[in-house]
PDB file with one MODEL, atoms N, CA, C and O in Angstrom:
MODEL        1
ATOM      1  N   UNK A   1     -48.768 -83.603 130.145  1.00  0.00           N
ATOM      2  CA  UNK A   1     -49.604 -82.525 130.647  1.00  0.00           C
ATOM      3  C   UNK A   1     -49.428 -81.254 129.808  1.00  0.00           C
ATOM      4  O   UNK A   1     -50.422 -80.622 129.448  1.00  0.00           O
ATOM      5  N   UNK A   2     -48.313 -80.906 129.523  1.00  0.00           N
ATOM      6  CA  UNK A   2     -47.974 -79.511 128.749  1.00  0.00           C
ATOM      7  C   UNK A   2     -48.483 -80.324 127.185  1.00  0.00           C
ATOM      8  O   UNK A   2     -49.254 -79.430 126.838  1.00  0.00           O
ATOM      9  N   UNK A   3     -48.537 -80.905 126.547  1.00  0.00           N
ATOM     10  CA  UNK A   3     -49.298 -81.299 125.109  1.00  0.00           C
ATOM     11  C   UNK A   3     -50.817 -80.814 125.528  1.00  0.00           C
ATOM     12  O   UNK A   3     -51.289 -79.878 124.882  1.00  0.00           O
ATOM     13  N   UNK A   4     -51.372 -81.233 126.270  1.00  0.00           N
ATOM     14  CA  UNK A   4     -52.898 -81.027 126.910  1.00  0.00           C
ATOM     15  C   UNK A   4     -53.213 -79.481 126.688  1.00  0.00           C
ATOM     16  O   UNK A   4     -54.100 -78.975 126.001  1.00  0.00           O
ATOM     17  N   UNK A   5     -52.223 -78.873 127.471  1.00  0.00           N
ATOM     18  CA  UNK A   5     -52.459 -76.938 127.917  1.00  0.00           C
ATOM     19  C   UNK A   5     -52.157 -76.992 126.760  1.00  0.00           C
ATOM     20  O   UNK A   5     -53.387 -77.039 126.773  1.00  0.00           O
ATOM     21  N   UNK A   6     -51.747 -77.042 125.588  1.00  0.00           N
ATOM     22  CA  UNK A   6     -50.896 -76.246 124.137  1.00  0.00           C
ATOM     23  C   UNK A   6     -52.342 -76.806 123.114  1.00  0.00           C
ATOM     24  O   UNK A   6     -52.784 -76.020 122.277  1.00  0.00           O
ATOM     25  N   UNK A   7     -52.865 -77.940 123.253  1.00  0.00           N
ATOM     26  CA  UNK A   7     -53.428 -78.406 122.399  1.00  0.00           C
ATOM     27  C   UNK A   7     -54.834 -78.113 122.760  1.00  0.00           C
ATOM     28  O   UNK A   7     -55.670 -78.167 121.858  1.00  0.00           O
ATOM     29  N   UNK A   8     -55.284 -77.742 124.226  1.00  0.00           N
ATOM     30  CA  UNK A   8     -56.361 -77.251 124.385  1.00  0.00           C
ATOM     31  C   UNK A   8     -56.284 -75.552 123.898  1.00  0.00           C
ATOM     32  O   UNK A   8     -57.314 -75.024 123.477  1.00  0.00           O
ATOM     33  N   UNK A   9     -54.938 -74.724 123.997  1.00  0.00           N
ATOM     34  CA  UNK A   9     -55.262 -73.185 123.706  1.00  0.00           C
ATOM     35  C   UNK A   9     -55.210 -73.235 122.689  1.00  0.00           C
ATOM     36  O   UNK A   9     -55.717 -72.258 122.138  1.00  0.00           O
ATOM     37  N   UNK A  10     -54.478 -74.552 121.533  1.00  0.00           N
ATOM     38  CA  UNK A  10     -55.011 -74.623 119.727  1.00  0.00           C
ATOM     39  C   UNK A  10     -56.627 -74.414 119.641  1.00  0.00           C
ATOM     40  O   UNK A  10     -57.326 -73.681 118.942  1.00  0.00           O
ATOM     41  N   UNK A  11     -56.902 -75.322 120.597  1.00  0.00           N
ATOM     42  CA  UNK A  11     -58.679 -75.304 120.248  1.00  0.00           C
ATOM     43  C   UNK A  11     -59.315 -74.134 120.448  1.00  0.00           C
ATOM     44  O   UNK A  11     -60.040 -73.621 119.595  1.00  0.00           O
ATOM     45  N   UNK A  12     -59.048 -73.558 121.770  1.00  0.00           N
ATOM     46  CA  UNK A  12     -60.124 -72.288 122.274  1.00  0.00           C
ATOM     47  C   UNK A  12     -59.484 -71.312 120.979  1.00  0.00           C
ATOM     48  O   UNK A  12     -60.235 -70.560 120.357  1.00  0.00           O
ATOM     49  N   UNK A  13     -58.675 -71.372 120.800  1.00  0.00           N
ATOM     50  CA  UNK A  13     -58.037 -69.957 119.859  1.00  0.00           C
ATOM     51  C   UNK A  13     -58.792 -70.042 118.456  1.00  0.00           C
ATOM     52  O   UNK A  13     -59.147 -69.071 117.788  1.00  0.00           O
ATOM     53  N   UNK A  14     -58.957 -71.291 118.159  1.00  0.00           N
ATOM     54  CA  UNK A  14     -59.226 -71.504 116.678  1.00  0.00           C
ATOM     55  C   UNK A  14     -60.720 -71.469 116.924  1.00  0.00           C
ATOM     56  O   UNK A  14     -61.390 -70.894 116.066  1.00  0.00           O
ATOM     57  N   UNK A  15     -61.501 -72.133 118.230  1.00  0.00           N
ATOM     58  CA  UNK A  15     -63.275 -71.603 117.983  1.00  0.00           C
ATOM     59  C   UNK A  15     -63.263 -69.910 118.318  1.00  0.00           C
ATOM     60  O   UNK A  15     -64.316 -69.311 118.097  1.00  0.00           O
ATOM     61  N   UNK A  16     -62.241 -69.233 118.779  1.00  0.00           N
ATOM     62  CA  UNK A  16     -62.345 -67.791 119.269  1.00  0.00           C
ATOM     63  C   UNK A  16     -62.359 -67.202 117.328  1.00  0.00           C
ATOM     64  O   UNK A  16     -63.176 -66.456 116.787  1.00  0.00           O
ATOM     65  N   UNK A  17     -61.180 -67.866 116.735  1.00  0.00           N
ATOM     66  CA  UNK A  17     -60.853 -67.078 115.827  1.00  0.00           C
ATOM     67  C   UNK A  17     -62.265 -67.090 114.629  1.00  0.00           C
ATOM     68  O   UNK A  17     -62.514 -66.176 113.843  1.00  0.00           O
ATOM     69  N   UNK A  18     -63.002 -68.318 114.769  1.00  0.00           N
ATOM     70  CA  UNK A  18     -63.816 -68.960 113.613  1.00  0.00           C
ATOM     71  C   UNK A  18     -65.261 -67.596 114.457  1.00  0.00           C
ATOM     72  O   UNK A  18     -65.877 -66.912 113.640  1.00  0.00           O
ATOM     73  N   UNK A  19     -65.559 -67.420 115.839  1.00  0.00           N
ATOM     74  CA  UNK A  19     -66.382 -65.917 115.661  1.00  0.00           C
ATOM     75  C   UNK A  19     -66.256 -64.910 115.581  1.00  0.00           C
ATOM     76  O   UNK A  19     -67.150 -64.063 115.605  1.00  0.00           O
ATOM     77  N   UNK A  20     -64.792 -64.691 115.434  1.00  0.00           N
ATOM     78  CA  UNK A  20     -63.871 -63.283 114.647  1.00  0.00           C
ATOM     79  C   UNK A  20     -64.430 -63.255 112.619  1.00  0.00           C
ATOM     80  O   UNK A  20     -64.482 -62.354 111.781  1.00  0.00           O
ATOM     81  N   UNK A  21     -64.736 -64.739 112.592  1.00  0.00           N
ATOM     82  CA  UNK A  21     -64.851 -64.047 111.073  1.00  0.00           C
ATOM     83  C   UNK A  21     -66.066 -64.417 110.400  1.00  0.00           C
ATOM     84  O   UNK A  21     -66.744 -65.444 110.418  1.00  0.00           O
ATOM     85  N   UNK A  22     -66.200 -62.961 109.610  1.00  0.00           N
ATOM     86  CA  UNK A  22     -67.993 -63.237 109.348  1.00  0.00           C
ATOM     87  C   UNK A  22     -68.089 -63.378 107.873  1.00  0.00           C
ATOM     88  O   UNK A  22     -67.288 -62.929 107.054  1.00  0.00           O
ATOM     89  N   UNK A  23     -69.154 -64.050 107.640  1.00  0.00           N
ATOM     90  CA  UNK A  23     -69.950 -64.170 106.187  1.00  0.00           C
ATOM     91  C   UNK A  23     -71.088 -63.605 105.842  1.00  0.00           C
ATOM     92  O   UNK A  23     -72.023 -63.463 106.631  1.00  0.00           O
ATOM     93  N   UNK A  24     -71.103 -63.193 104.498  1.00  0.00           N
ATOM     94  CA  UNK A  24     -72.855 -63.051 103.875  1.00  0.00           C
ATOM     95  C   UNK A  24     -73.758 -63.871 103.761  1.00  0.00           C
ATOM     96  O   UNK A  24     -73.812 -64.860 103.030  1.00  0.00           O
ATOM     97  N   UNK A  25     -74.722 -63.350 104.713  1.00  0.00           N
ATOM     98  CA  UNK A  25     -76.279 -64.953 104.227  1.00  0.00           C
ATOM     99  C   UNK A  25     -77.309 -64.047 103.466  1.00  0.00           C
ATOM    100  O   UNK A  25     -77.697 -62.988 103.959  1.00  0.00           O
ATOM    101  N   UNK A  26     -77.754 -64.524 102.194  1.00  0.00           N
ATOM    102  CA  UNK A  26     -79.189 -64.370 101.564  1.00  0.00           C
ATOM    103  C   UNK A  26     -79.987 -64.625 102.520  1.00  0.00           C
ATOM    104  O   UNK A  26     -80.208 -65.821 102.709  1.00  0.00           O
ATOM    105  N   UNK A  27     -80.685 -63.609 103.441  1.00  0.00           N
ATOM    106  CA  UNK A  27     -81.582 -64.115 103.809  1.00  0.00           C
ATOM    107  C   UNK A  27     -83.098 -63.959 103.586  1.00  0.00           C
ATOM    108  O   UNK A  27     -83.798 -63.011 103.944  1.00  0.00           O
ATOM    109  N   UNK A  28     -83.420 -64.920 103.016  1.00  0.00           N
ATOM    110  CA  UNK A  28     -85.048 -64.784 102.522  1.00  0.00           C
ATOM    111  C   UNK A  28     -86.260 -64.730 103.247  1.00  0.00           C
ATOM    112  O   UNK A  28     -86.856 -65.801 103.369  1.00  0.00           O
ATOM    113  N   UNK A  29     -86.691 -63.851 103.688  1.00  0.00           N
ATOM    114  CA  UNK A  29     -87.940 -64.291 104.582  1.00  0.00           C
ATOM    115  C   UNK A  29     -89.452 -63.567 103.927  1.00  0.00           C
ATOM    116  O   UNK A  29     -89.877 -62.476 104.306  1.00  0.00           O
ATOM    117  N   UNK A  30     -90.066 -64.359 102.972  1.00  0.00           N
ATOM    118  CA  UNK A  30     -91.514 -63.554 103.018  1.00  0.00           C
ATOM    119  C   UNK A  30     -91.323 -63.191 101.366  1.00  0.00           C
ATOM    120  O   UNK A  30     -92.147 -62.475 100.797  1.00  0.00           O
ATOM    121  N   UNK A  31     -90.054 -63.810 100.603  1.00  0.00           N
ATOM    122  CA  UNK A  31     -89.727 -63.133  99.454  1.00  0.00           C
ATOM    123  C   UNK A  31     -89.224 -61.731  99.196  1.00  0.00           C
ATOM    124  O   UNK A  31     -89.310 -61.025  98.191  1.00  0.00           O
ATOM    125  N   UNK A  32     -88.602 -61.498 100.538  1.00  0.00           N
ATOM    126  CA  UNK A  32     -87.701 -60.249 100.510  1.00  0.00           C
ATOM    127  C   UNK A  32     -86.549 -60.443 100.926  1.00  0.00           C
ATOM    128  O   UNK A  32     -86.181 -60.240 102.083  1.00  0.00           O
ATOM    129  N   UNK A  33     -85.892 -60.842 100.045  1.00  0.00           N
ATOM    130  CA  UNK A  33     -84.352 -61.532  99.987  1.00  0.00           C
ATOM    131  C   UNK A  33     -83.359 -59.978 100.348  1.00  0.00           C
ATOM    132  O   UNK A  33     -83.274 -59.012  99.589  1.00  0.00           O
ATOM    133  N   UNK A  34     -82.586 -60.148 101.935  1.00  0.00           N
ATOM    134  CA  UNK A  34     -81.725 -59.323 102.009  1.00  0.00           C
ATOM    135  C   UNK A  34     -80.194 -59.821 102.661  1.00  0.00           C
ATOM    136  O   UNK A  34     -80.230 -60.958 103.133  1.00  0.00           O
ATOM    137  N   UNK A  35     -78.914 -59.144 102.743  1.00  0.00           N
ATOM    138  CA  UNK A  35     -78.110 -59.484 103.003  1.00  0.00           C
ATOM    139  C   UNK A  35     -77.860 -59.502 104.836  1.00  0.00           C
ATOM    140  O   UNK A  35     -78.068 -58.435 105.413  1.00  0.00           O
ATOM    141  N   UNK A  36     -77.535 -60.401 105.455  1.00  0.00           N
ATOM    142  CA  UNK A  36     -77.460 -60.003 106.756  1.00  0.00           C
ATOM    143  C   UNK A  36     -75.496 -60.632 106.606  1.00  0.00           C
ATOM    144  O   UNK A  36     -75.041 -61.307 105.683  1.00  0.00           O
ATOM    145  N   UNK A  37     -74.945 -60.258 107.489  1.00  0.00           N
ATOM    146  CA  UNK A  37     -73.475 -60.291 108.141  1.00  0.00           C
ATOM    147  C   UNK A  37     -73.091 -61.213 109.419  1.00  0.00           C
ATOM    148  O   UNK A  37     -72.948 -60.648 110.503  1.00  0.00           O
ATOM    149  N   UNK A  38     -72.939 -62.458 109.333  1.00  0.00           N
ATOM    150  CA  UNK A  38     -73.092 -62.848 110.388  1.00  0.00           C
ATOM    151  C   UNK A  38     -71.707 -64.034 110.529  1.00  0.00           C
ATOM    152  O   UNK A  38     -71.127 -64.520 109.557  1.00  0.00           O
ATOM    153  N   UNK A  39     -71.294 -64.408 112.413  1.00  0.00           N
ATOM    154  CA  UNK A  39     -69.946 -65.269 112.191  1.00  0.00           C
ATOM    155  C   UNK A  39     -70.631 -66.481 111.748  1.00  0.00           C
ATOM    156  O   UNK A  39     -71.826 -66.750 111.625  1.00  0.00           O
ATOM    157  N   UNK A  40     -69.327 -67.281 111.494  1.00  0.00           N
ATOM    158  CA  UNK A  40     -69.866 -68.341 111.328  1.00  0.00           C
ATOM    159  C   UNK A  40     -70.473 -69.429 111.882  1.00  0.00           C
ATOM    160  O   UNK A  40     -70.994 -70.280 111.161  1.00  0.00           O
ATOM    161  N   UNK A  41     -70.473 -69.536 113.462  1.00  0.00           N
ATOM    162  CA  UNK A  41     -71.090 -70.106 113.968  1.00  0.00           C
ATOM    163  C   UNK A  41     -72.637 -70.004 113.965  1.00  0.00           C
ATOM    164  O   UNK A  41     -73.382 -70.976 114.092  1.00  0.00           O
ATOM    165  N   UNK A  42     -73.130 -68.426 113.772  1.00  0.00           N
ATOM    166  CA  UNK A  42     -74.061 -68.212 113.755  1.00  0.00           C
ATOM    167  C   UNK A  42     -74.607 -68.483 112.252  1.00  0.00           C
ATOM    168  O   UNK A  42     -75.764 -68.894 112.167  1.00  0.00           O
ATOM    169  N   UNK A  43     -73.867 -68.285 111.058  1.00  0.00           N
ATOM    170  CA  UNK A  43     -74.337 -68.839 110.083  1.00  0.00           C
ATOM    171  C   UNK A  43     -74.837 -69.841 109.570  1.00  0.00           C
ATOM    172  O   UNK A  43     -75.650 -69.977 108.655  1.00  0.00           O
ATOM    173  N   UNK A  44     -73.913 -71.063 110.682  1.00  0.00           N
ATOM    174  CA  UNK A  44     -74.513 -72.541 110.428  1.00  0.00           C
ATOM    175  C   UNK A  44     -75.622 -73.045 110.911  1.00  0.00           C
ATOM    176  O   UNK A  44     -76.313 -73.928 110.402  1.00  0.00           O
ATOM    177  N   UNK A  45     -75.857 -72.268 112.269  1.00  0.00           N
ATOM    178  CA  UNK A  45     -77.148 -72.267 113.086  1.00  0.00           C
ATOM    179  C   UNK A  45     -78.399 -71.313 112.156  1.00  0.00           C
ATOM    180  O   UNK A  45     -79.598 -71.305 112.436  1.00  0.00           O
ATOM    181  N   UNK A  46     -77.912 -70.743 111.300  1.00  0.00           N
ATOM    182  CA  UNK A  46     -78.975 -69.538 110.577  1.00  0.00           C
ATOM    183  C   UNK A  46     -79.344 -70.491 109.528  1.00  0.00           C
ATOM    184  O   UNK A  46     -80.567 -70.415 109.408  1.00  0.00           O
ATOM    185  N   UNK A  47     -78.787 -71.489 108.584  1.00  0.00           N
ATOM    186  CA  UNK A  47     -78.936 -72.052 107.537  1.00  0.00           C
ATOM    187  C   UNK A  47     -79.827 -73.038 108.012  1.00  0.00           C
ATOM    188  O   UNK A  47     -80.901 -73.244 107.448  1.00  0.00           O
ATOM    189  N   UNK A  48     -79.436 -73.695 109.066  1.00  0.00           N
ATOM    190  CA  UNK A  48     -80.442 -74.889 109.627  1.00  0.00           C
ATOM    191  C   UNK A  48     -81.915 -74.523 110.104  1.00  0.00           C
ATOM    192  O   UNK A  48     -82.866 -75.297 110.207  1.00  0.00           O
ATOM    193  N   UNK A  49     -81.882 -73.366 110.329  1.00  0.00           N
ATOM    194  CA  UNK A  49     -83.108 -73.047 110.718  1.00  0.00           C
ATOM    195  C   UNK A  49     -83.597 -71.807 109.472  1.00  0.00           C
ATOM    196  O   UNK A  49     -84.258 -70.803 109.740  1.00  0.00           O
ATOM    197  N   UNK A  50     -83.186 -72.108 108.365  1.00  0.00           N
ATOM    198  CA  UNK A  50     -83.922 -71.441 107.550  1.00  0.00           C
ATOM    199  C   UNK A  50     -83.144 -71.953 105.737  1.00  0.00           C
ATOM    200  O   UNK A  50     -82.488 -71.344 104.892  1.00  0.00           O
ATOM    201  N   UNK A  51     -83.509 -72.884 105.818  1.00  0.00           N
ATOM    202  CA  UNK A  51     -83.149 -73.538 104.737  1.00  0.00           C
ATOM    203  C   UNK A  51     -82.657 -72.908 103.242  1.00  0.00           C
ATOM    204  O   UNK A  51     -81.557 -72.786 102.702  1.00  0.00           O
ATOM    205  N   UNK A  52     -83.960 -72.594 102.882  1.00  0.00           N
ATOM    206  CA  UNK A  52     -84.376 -71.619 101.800  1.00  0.00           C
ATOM    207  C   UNK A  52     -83.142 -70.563 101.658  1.00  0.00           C
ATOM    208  O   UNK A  52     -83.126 -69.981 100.573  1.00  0.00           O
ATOM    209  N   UNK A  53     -81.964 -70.172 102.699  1.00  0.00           N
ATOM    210  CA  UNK A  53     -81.367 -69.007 103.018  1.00  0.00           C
ATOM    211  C   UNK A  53     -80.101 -69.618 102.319  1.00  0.00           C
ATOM    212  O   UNK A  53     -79.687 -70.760 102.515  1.00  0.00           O
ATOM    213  N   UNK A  54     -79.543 -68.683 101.471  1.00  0.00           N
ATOM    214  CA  UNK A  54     -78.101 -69.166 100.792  1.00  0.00           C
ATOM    215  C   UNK A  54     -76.606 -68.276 101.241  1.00  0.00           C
ATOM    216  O   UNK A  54     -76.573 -67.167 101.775  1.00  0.00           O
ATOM    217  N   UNK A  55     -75.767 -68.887 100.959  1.00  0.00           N
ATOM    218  CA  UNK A  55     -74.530 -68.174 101.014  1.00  0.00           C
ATOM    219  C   UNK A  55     -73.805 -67.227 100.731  1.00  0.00           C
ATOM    220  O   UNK A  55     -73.100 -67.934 100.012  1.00  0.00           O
ATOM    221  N   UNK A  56     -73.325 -66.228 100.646  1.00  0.00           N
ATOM    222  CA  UNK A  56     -73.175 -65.011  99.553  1.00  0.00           C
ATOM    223  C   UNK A  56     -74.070 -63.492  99.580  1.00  0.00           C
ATOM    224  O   UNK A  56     -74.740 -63.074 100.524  1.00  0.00           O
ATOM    225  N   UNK A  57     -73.922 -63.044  98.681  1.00  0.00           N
ATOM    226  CA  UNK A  57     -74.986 -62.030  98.045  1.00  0.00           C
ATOM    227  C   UNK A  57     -76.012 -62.428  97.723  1.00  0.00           C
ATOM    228  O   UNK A  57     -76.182 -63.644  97.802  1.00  0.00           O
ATOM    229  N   UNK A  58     -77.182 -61.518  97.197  1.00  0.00           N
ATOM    230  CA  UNK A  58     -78.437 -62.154  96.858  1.00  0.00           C
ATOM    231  C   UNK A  58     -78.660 -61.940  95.461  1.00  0.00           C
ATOM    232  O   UNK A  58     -78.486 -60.815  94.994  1.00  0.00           O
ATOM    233  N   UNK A  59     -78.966 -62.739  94.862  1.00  0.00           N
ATOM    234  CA  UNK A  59     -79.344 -62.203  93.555  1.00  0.00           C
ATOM    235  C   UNK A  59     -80.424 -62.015  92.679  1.00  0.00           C
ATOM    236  O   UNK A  59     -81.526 -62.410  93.058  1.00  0.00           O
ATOM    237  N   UNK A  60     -80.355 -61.687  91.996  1.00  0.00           N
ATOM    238  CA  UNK A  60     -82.020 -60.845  91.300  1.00  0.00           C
ATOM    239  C   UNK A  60     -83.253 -61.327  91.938  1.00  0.00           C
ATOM    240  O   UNK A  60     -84.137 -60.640  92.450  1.00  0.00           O
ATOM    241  N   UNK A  61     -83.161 -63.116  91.795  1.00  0.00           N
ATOM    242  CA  UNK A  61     -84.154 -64.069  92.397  1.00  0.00           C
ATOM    243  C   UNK A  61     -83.966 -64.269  93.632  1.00  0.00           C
ATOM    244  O   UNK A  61     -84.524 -65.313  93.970  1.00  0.00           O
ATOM    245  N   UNK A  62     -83.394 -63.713  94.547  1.00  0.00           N
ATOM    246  CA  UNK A  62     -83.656 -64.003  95.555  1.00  0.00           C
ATOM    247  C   UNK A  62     -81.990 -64.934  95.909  1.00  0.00           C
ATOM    248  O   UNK A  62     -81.662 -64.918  97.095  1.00  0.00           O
ATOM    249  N   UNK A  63     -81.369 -65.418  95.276  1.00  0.00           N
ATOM    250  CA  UNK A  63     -80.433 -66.523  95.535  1.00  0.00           C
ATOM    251  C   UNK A  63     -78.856 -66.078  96.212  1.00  0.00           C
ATOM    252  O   UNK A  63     -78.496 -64.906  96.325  1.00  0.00           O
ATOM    253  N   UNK A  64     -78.111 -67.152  96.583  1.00  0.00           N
ATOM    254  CA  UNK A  64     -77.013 -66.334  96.929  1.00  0.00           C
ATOM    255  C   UNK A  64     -75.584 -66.375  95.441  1.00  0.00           C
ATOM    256  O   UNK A  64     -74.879 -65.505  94.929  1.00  0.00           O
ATOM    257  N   UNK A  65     -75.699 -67.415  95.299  1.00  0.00           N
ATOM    258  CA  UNK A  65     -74.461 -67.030  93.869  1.00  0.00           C
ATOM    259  C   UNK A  65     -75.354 -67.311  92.378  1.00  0.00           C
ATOM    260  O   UNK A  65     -74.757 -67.614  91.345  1.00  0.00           O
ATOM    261  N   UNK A  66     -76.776 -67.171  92.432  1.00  0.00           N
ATOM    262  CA  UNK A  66     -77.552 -67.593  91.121  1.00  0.00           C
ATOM    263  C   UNK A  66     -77.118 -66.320  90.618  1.00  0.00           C
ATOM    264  O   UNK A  66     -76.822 -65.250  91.150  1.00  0.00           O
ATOM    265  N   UNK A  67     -77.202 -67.042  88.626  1.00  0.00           N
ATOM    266  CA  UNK A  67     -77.127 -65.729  87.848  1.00  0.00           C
ATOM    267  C   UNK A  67     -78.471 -65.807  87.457  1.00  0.00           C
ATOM    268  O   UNK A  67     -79.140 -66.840  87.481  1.00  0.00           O
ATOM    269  N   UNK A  68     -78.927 -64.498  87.029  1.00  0.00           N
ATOM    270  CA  UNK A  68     -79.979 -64.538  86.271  1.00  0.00           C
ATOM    271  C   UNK A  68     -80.393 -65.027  85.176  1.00  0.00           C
ATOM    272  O   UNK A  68     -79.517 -64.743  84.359  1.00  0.00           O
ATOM    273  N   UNK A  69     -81.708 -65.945  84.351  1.00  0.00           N
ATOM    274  CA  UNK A  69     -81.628 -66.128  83.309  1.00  0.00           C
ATOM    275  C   UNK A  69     -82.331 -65.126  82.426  1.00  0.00           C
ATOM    276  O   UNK A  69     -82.297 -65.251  81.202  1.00  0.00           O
TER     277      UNK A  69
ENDMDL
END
């Protein structure tokens, strides 16, 4: 029973800690590529529903780690 309580507050702590920390999304909509700030849960749900949208900063083209040619 006490493995159960220790190994369930591993879990809640570690999904608590994973919307404590946020990332950069390219987000493209309309060809106006801007940066939004978001956790990561919400990032993975942001990528799936907007494909086109990359990881990171944005760059010249619109991208999240593209260099320019």
């Amino acid at each position: 029973m006490k493995s159960k309580i220790i190994t369930s507050s591993l879990l809640i702590g570690s999904l608590l800690m994973t919307t404590l920390i946020k990332v950069d999304v390219c987000h493209n909509v309309d060809n106006n590529p801007h940066v939004i700030n978001v956790a990561i849960p919400a990032a993975i749900a942001h990528f799936i529903q907007h494909p086109n949208d990359t990881l990171g900063q944005c760059g010249e083209g619109g991208g999240g780690d593209e260099t320019p040619e």
